[in-house]
N, CA, C and O atoms as CSV, one atom per row, in Angstrom:
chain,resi,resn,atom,element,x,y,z
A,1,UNK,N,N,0.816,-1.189,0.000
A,1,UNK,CA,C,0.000,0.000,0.000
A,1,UNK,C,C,0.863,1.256,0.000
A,1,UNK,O,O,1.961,1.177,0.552
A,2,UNK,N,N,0.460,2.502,-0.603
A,2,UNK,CA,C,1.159,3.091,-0.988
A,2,UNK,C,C,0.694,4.239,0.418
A,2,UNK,O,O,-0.455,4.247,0.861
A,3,UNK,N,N,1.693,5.054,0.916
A,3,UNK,CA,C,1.015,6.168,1.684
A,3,UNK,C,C,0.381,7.490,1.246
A,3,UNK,O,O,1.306,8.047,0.655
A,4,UNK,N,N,-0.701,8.320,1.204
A,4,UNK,CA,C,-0.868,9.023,0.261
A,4,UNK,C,C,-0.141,10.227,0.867
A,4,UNK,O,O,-0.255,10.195,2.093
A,5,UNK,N,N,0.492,11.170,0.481
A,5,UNK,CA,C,1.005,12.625,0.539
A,5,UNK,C,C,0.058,13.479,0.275
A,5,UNK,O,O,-0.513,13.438,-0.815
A,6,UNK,N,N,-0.248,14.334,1.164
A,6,UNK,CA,C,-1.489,15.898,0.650
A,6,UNK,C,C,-0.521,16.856,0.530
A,6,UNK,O,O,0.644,16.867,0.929
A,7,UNK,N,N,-1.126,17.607,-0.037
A,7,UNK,CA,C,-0.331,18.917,-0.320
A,7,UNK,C,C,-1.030,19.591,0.483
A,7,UNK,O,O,-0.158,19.707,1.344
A,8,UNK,N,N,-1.698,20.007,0.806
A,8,UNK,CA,C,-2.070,20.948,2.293
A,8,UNK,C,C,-1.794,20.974,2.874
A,8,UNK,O,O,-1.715,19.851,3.373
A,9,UNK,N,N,-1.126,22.292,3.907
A,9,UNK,CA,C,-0.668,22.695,5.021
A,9,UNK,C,C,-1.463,23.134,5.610
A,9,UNK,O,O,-2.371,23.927,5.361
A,10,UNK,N,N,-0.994,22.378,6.845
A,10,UNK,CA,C,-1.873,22.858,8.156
A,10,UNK,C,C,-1.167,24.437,8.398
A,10,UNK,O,O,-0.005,24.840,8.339
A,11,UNK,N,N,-2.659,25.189,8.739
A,11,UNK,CA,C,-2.660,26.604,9.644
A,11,UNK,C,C,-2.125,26.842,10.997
A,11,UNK,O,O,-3.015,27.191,11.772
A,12,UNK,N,N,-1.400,26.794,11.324
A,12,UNK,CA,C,-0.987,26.911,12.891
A,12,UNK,C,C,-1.447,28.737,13.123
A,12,UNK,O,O,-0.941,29.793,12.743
A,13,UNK,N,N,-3.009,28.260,14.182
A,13,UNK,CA,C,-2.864,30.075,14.682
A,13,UNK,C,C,-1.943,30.201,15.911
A,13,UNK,O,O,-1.925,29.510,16.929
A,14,UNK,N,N,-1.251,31.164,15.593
A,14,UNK,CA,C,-0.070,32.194,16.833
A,14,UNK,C,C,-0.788,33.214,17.177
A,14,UNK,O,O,-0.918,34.147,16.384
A,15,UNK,N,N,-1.475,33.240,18.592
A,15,UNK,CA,C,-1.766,34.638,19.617
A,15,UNK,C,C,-0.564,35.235,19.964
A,15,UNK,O,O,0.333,34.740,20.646
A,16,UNK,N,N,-0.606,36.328,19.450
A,16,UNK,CA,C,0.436,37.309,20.091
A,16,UNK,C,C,-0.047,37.994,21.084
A,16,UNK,O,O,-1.261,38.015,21.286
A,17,UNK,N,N,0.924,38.735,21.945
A,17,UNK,CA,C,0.499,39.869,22.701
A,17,UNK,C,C,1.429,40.255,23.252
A,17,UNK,O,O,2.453,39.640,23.548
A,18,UNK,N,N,1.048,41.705,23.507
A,18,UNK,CA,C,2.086,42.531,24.528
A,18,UNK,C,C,3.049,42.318,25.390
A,18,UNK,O,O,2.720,41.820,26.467
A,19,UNK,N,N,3.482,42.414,25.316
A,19,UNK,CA,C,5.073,42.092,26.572
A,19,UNK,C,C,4.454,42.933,28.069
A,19,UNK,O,O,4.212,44.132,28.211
A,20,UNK,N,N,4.327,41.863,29.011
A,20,UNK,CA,C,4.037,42.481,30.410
A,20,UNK,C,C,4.851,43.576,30.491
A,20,UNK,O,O,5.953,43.721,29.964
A,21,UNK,N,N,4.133,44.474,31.308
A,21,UNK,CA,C,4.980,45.775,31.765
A,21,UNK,C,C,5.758,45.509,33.185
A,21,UNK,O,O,5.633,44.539,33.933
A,22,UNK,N,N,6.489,46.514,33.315
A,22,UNK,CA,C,6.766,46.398,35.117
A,22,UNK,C,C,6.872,47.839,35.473
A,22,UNK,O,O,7.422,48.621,34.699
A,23,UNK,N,N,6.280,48.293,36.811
A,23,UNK,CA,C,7.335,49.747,37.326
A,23,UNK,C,C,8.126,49.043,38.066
A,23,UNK,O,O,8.115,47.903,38.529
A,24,UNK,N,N,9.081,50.286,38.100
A,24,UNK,CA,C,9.935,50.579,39.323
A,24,UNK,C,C,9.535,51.703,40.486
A,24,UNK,O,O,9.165,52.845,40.210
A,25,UNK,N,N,9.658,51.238,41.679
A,25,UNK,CA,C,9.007,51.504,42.602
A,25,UNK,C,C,10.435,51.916,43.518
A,25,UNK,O,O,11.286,51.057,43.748
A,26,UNK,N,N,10.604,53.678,44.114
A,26,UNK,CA,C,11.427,54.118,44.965
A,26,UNK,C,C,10.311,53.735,46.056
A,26,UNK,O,O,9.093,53.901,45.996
A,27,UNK,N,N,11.297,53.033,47.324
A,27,UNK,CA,C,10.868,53.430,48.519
A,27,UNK,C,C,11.913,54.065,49.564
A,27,UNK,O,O,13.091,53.829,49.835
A,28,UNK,N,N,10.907,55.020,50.049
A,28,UNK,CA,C,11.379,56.507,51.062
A,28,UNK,C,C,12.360,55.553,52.160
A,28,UNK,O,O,12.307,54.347,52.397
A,29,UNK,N,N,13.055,56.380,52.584
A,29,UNK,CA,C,14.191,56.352,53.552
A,29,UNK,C,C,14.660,56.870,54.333
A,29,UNK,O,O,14.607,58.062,54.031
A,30,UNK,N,N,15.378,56.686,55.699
A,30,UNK,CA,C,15.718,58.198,56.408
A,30,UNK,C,C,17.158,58.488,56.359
A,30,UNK,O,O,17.726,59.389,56.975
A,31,UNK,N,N,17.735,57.557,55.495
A,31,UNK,CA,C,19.121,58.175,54.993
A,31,UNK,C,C,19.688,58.626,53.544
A,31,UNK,O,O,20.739,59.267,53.514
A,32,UNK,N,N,18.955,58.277,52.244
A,32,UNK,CA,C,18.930,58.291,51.549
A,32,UNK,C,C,18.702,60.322,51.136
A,32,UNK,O,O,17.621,60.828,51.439
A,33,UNK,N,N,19.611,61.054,50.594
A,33,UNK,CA,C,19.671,62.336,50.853
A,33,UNK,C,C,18.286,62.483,49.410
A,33,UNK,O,O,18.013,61.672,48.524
A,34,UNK,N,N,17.775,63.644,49.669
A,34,UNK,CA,C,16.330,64.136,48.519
A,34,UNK,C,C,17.468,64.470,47.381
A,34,UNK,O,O,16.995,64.205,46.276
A,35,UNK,N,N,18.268,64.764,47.327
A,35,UNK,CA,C,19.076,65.403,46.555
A,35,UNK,C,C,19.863,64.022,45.499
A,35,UNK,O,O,20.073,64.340,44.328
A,36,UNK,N,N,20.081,63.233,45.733
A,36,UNK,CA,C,20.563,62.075,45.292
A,36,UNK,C,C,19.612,61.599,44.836
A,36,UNK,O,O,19.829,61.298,43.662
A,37,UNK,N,N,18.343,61.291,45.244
A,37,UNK,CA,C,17.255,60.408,44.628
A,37,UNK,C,C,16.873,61.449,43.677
A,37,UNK,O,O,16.789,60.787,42.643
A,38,UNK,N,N,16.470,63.149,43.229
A,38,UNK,CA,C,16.530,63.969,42.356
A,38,UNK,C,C,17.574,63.178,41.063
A,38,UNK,O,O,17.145,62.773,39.983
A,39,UNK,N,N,18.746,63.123,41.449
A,39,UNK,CA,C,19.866,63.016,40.463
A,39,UNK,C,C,19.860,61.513,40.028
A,39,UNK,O,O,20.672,61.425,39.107
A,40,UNK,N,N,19.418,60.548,40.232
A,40,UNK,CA,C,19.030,59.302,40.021
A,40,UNK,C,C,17.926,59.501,39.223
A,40,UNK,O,O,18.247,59.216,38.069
A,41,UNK,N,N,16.610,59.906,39.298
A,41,UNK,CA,C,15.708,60.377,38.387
A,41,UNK,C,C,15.816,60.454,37.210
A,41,UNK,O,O,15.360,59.763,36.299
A,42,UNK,N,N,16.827,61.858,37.242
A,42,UNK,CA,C,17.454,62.479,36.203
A,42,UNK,C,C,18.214,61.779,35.349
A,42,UNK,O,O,17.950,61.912,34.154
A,43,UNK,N,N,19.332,60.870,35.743
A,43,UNK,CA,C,20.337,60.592,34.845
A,43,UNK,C,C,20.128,59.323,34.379
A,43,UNK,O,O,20.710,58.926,33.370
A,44,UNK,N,N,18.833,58.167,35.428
A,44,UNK,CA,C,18.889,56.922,35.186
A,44,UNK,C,C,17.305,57.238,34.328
A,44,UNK,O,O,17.180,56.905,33.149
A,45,UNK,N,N,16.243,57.868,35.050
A,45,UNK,CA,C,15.463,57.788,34.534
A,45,UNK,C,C,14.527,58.772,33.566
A,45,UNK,O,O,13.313,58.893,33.398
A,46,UNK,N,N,15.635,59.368,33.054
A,46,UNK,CA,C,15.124,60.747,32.382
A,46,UNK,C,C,14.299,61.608,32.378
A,46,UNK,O,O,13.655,62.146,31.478
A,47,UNK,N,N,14.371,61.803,34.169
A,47,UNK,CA,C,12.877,62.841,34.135
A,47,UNK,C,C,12.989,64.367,34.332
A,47,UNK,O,O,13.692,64.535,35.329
A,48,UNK,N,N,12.700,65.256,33.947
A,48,UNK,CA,C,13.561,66.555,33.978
A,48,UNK,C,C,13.484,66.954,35.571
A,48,UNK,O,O,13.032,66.350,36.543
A,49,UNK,N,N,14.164,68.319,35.406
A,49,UNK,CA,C,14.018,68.650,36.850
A,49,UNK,C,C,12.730,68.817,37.861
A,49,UNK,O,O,12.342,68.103,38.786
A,50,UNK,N,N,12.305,69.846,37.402
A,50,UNK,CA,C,11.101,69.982,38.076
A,50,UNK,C,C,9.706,68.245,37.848
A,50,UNK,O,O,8.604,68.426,38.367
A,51,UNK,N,N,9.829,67.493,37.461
A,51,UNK,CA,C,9.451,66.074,37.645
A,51,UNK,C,C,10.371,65.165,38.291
A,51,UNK,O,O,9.770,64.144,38.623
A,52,UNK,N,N,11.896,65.134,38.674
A,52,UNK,CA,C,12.191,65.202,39.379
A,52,UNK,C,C,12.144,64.917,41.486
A,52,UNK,O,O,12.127,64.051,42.360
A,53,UNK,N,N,12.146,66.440,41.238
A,53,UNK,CA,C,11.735,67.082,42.145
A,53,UNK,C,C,10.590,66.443,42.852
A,53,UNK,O,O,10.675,65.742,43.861
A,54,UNK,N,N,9.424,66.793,42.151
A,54,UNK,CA,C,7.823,66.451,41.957
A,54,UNK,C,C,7.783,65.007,42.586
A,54,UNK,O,O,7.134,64.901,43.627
A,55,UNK,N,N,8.485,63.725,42.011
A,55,UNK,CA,C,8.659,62.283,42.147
A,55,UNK,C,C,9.083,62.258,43.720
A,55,UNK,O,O,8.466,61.736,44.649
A,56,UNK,N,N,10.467,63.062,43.754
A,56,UNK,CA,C,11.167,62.283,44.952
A,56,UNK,C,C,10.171,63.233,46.418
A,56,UNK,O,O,10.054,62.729,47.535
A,57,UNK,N,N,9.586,64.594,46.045
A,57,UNK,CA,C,8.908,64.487,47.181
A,57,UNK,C,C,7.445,63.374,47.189
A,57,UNK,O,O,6.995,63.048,48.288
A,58,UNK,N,N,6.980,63.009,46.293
A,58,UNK,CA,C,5.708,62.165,46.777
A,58,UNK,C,C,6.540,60.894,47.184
A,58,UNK,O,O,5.941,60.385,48.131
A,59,UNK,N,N,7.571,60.223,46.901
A,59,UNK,CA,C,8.084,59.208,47.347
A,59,UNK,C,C,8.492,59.968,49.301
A,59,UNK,O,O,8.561,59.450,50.416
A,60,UNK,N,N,8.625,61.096,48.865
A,60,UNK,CA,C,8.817,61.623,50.609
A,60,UNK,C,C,7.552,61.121,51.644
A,60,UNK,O,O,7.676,60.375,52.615
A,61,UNK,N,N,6.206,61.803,51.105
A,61,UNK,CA,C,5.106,61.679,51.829
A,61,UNK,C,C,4.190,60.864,51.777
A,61,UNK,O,O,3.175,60.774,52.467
A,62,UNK,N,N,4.735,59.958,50.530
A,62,UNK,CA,C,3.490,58.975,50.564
A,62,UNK,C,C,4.437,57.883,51.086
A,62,UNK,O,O,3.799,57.150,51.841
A,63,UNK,N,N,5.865,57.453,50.956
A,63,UNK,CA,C,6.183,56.483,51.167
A,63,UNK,C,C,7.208,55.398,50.148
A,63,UNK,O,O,8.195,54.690,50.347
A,64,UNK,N,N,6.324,55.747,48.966
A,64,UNK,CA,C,6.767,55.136,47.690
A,64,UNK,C,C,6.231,55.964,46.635
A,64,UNK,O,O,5.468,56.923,46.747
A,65,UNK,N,N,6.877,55.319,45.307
A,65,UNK,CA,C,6.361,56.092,43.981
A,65,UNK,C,C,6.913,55.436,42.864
A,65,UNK,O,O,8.078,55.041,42.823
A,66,UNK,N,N,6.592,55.390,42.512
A,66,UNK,CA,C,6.542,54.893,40.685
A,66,UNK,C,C,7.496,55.717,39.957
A,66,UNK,O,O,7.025,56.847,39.827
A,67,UNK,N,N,8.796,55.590,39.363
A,67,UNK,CA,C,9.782,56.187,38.622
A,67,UNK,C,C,9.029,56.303,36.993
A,67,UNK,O,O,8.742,57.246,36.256
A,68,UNK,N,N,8.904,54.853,36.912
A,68,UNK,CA,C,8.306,54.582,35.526
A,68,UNK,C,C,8.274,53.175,35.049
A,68,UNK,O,O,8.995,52.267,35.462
A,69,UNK,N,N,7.360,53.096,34.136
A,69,UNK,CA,C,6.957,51.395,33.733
A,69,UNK,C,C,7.141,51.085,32.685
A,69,UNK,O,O,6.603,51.448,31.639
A,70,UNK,N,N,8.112,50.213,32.932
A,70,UNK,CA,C,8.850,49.458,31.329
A,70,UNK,C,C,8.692,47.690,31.156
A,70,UNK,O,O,8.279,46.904,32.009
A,71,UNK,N,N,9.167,47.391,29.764
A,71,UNK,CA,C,9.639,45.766,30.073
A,71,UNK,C,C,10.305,45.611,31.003
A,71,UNK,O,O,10.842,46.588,31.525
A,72,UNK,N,N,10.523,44.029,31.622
A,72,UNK,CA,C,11.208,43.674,32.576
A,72,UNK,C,C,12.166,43.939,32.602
A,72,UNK,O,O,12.664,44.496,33.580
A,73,UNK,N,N,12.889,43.611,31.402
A,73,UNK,CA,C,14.603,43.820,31.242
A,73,UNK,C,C,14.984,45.452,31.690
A,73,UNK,O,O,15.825,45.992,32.407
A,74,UNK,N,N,13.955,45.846,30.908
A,74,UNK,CA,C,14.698,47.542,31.112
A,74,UNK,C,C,14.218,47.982,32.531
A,74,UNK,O,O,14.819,48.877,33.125
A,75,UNK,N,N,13.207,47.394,33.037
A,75,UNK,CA,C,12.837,47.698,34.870
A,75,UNK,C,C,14.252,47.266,35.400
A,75,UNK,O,O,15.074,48.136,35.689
A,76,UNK,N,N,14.555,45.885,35.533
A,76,UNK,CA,C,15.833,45.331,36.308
A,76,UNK,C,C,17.124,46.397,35.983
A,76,UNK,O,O,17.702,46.944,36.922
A,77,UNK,N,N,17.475,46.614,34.735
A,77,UNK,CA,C,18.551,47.251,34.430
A,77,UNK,C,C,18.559,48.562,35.149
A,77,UNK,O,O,19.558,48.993,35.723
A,78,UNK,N,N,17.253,49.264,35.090
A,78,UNK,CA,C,17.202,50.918,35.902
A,78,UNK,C,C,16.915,50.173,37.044
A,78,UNK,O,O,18.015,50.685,37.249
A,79,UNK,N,N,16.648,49.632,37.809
A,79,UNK,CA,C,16.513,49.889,39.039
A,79,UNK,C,C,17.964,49.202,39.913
A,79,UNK,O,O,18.291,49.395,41.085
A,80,UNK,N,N,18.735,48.244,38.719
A,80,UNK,CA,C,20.356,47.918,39.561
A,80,UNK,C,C,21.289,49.032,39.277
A,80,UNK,O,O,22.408,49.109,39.785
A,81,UNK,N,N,20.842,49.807,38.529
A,81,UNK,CA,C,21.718,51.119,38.550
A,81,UNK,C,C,21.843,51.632,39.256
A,81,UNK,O,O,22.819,51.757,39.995
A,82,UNK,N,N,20.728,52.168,39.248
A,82,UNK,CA,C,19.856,53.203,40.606
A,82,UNK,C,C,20.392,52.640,42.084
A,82,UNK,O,O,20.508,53.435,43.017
A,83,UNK,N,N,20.689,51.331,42.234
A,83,UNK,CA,C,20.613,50.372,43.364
A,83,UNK,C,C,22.240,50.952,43.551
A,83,UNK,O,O,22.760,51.728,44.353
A,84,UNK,N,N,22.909,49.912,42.024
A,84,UNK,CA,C,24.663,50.482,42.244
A,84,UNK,C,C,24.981,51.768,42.462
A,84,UNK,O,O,25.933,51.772,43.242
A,85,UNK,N,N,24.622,53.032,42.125
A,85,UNK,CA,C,25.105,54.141,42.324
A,85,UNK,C,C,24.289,54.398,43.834
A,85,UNK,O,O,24.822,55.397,44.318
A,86,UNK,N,N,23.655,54.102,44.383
A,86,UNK,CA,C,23.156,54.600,45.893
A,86,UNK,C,C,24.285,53.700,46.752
A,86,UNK,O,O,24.571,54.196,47.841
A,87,UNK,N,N,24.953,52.465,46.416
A,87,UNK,CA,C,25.082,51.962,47.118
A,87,UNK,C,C,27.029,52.590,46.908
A,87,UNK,O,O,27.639,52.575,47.977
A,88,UNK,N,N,27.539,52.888,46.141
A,88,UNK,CA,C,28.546,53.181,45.738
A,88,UNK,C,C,28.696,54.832,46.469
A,88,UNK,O,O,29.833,55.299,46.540
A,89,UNK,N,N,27.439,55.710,47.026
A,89,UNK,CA,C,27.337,56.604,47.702
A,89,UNK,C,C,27.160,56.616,48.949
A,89,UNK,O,O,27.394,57.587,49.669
A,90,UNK,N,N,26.641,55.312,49.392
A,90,UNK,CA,C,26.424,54.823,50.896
A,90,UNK,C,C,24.992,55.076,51.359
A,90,UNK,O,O,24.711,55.358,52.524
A,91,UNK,N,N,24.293,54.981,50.577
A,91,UNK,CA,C,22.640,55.016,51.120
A,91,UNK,C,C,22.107,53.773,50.724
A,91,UNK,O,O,22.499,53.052,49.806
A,92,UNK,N,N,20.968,53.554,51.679
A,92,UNK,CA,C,20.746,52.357,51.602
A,92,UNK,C,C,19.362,52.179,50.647
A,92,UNK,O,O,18.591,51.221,50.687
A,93,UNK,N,N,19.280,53.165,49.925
A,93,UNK,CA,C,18.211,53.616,48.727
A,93,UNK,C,C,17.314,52.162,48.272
A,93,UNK,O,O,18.067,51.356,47.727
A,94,UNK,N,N,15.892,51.679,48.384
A,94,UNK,CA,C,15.333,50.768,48.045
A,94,UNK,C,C,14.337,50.774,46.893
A,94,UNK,O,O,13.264,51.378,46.862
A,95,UNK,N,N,15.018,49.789,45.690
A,95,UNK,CA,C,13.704,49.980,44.580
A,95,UNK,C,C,13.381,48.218,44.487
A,95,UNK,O,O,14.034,47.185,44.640
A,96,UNK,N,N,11.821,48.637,44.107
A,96,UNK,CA,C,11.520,47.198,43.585
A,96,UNK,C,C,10.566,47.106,41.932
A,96,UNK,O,O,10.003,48.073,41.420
A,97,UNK,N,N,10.592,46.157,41.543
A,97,UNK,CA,C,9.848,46.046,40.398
A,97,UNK,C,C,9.287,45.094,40.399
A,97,UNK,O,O,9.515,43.888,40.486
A,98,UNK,N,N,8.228,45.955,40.255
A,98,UNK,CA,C,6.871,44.714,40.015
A,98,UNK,C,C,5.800,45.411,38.926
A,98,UNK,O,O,5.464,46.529,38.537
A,99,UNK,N,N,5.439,43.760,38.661
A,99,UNK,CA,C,4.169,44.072,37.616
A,99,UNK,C,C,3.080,45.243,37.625
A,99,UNK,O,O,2.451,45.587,38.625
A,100,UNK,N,N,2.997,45.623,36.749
A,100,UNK,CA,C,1.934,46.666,36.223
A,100,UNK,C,C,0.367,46.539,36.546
A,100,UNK,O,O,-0.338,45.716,35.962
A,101,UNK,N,N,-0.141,47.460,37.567
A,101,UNK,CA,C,-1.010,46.629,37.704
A,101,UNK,C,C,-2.323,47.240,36.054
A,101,UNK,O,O,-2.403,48.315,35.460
A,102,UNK,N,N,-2.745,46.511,35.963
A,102,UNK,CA,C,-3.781,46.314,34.581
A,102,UNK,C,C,-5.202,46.382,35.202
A,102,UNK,O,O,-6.196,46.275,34.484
């Protein structure tokens, strides 16, 4: 018996979707100088001055705050920066990243 061969290809459907987000999340400190977490903002997370400013006091009074929300990779990368240069200054500066909430 012979096997028969089709010429039809199967359809494979592929769902795509979005790449989860993450923030990065400063939390407040009582050694960590306002002036350093300003300049971390700025240079890691490109936020001008006066936003800045704006960020590191609500991270003052509320506790925490949201820098900004990216893919994972680019959350981890800004927030071990942010981590290495606080820690290379001697503050004990705390970020975390977590999922976006949706």
């Amino acid at each position: 018996m012979e096997k028969e061969q089709s010429l039809c290809k199967e359809k494979t459907h592929v769902e795509l979707s979005e790449p989860k987000h993450y923030k990065v999340v400063f939390h407040n400190d009582d050694f960590t100088t306002m002036d350093f977490v300003v300049k971390v903002l700025q240079l890691v997370f490109f936020k001008s001055q006066l936003q800045a400013e704006d960020l590191t006091m609500k991270i003052h009074l509320e506790g925490s705050a949201t820098a900004g929300i990216y893919s994972y990779d680019i959350a981890q990368s800004k927030a071990q920066k942010t981590t290495q240069m606080a820690r290379e200054e001697g503050f004990p500066l705390r970020l975390t990243v977590e999922p976006e909430d949706n």
